[in-house]
Structure formats: C-alpha cells, structure tokens
ZADO-1210 file (C-alpha; in nm, 4 decimals, padded with zeros to 6 digits):
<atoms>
<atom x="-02.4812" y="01.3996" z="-01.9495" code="UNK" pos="1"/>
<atom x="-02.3214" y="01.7387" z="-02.0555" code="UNK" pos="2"/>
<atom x="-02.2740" y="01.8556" z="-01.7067" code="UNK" pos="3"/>
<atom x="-02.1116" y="01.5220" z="-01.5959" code="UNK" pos="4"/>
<atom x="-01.8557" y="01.6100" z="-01.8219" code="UNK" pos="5"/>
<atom x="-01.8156" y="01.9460" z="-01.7536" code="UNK" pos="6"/>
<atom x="-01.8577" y="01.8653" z="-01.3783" code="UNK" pos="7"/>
<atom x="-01.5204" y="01.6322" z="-01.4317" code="UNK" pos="8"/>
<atom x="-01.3451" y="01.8096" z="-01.6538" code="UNK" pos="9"/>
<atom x="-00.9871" y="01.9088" z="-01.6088" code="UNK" pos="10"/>
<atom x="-00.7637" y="02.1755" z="-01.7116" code="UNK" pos="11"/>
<atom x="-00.4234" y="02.0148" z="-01.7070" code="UNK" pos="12"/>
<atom x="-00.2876" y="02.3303" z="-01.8231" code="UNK" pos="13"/>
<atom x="-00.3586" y="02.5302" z="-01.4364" code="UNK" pos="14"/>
<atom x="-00.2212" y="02.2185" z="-01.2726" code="UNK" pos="15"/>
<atom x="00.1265" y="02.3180" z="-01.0275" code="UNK" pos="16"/>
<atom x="00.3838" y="02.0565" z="-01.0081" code="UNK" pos="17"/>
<atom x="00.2668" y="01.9226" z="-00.6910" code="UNK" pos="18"/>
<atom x="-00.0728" y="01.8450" z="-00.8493" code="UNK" pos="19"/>
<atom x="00.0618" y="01.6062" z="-01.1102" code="UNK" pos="20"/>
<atom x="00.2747" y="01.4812" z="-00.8202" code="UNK" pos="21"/>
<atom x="-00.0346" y="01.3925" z="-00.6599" code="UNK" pos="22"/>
<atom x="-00.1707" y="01.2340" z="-00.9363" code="UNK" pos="23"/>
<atom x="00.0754" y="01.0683" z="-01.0557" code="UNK" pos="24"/>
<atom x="00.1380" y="00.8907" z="-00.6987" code="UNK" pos="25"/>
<atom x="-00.2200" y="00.8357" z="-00.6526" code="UNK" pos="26"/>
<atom x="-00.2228" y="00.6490" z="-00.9827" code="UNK" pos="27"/>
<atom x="00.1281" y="00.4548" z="-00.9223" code="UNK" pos="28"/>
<atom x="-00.0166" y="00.3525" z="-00.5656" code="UNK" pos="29"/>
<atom x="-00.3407" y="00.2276" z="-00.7546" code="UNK" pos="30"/>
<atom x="-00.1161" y="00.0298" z="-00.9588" code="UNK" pos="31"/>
<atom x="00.0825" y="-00.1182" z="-00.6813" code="UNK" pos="32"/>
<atom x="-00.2514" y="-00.2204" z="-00.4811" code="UNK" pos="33"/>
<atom x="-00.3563" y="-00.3954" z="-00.8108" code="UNK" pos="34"/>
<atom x="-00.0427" y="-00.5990" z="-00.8411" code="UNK" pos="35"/>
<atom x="-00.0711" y="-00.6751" z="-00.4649" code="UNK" pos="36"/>
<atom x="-00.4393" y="-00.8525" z="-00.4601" code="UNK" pos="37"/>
<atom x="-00.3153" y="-01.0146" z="-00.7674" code="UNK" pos="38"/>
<atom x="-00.0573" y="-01.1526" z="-00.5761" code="UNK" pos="39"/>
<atom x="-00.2358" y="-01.2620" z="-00.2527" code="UNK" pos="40"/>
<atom x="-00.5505" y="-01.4229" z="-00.4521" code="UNK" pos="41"/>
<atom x="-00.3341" y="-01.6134" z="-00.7065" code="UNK" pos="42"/>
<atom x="-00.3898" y="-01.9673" z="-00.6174" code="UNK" pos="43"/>
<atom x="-00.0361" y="-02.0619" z="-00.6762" code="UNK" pos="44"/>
<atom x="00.0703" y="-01.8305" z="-00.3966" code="UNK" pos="45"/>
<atom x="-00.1738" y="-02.0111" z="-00.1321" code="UNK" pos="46"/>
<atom x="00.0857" y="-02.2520" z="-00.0193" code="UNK" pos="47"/>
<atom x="00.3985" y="-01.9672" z="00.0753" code="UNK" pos="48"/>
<atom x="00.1308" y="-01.7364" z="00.2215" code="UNK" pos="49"/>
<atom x="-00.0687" y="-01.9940" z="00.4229" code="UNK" pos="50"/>
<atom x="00.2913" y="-02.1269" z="00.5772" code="UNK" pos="51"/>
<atom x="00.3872" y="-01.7678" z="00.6600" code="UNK" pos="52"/>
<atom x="00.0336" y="-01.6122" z="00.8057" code="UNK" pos="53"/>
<atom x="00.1390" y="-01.6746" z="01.1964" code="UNK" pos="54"/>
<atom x="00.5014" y="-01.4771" z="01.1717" code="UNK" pos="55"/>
<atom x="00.3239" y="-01.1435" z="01.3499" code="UNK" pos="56"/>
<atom x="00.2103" y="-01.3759" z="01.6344" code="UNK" pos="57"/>
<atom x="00.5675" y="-01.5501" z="01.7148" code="UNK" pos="58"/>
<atom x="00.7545" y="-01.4491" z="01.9719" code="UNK" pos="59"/>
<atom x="01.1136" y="-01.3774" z="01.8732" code="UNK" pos="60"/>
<atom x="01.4030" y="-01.5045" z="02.0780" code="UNK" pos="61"/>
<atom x="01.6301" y="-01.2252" z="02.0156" code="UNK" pos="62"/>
<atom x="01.4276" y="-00.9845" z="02.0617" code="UNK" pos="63"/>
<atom x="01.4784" y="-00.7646" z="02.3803" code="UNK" pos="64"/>
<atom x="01.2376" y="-00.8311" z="02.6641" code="UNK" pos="65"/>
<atom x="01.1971" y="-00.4572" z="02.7851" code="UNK" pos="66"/>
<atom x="01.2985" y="-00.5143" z="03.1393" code="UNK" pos="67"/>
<atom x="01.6598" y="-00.4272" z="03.0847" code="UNK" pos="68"/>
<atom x="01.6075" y="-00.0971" z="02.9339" code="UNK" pos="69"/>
<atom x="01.9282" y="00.0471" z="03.0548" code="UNK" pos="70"/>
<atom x="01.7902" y="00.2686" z="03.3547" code="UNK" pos="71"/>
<atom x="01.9378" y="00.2697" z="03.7087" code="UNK" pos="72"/>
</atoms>
C-alpha cells in the first residue's frame, strides 16, 4: 500500500501555472459532465427531451440549399 501512495503522490509545490490550469479544467469539466447526466436521466426532464430528440434530423427551411453558392 506504501508505494500506491508514493506512486500517486504529488508535489503541488513543482506544479507551473499551466499545470493547475489543467487541473483545475479537468476537474470543472468533470463537474459539468456530472450536472449534465443528472440532467438527461432526471425523470422530470423525459417529457422536454423526448419532444426535442428529432431537431438534428429536420430539415430547415431557411437554410441555404448549396446550389446557389455564389460562383459563375
């Protein structure tokens, strides 16, 4: 068990600012997935989610078609 802990161990004193940026993003991104699972398996959501899962397959009326793309 001693050389689990020594095999983890940190020295936060040698760490450079972009290391605790790092870190601390890592942890904040952690956080942020959290919240989001939270928020998709939360039964009370089911209904908004459910009515909203086919808006990446609709086609969008305004949307430009791509054959007028401005070329002679």
């Amino acid at each position: 068990m001693n050389s689990l802990v020594e095999y983890f161990a940190t020295d936060w004193e040698v760490m450079t600012v972009n290391d605790w940026i790092g870190t601390i993003l890592t942890v904040v991104i952690f956080l942020l997935m959290i919240l989001a699972y939270f928020q998709v398996f939360r039964p009370k959501n089911r209904e908004s989610l459910e009515s909203r899962k086919h808006i990446p397959f609709e086609d969008e009326d305004d949307a430009p078609s791509g054959d007028d793309d401005g070329r002679p």
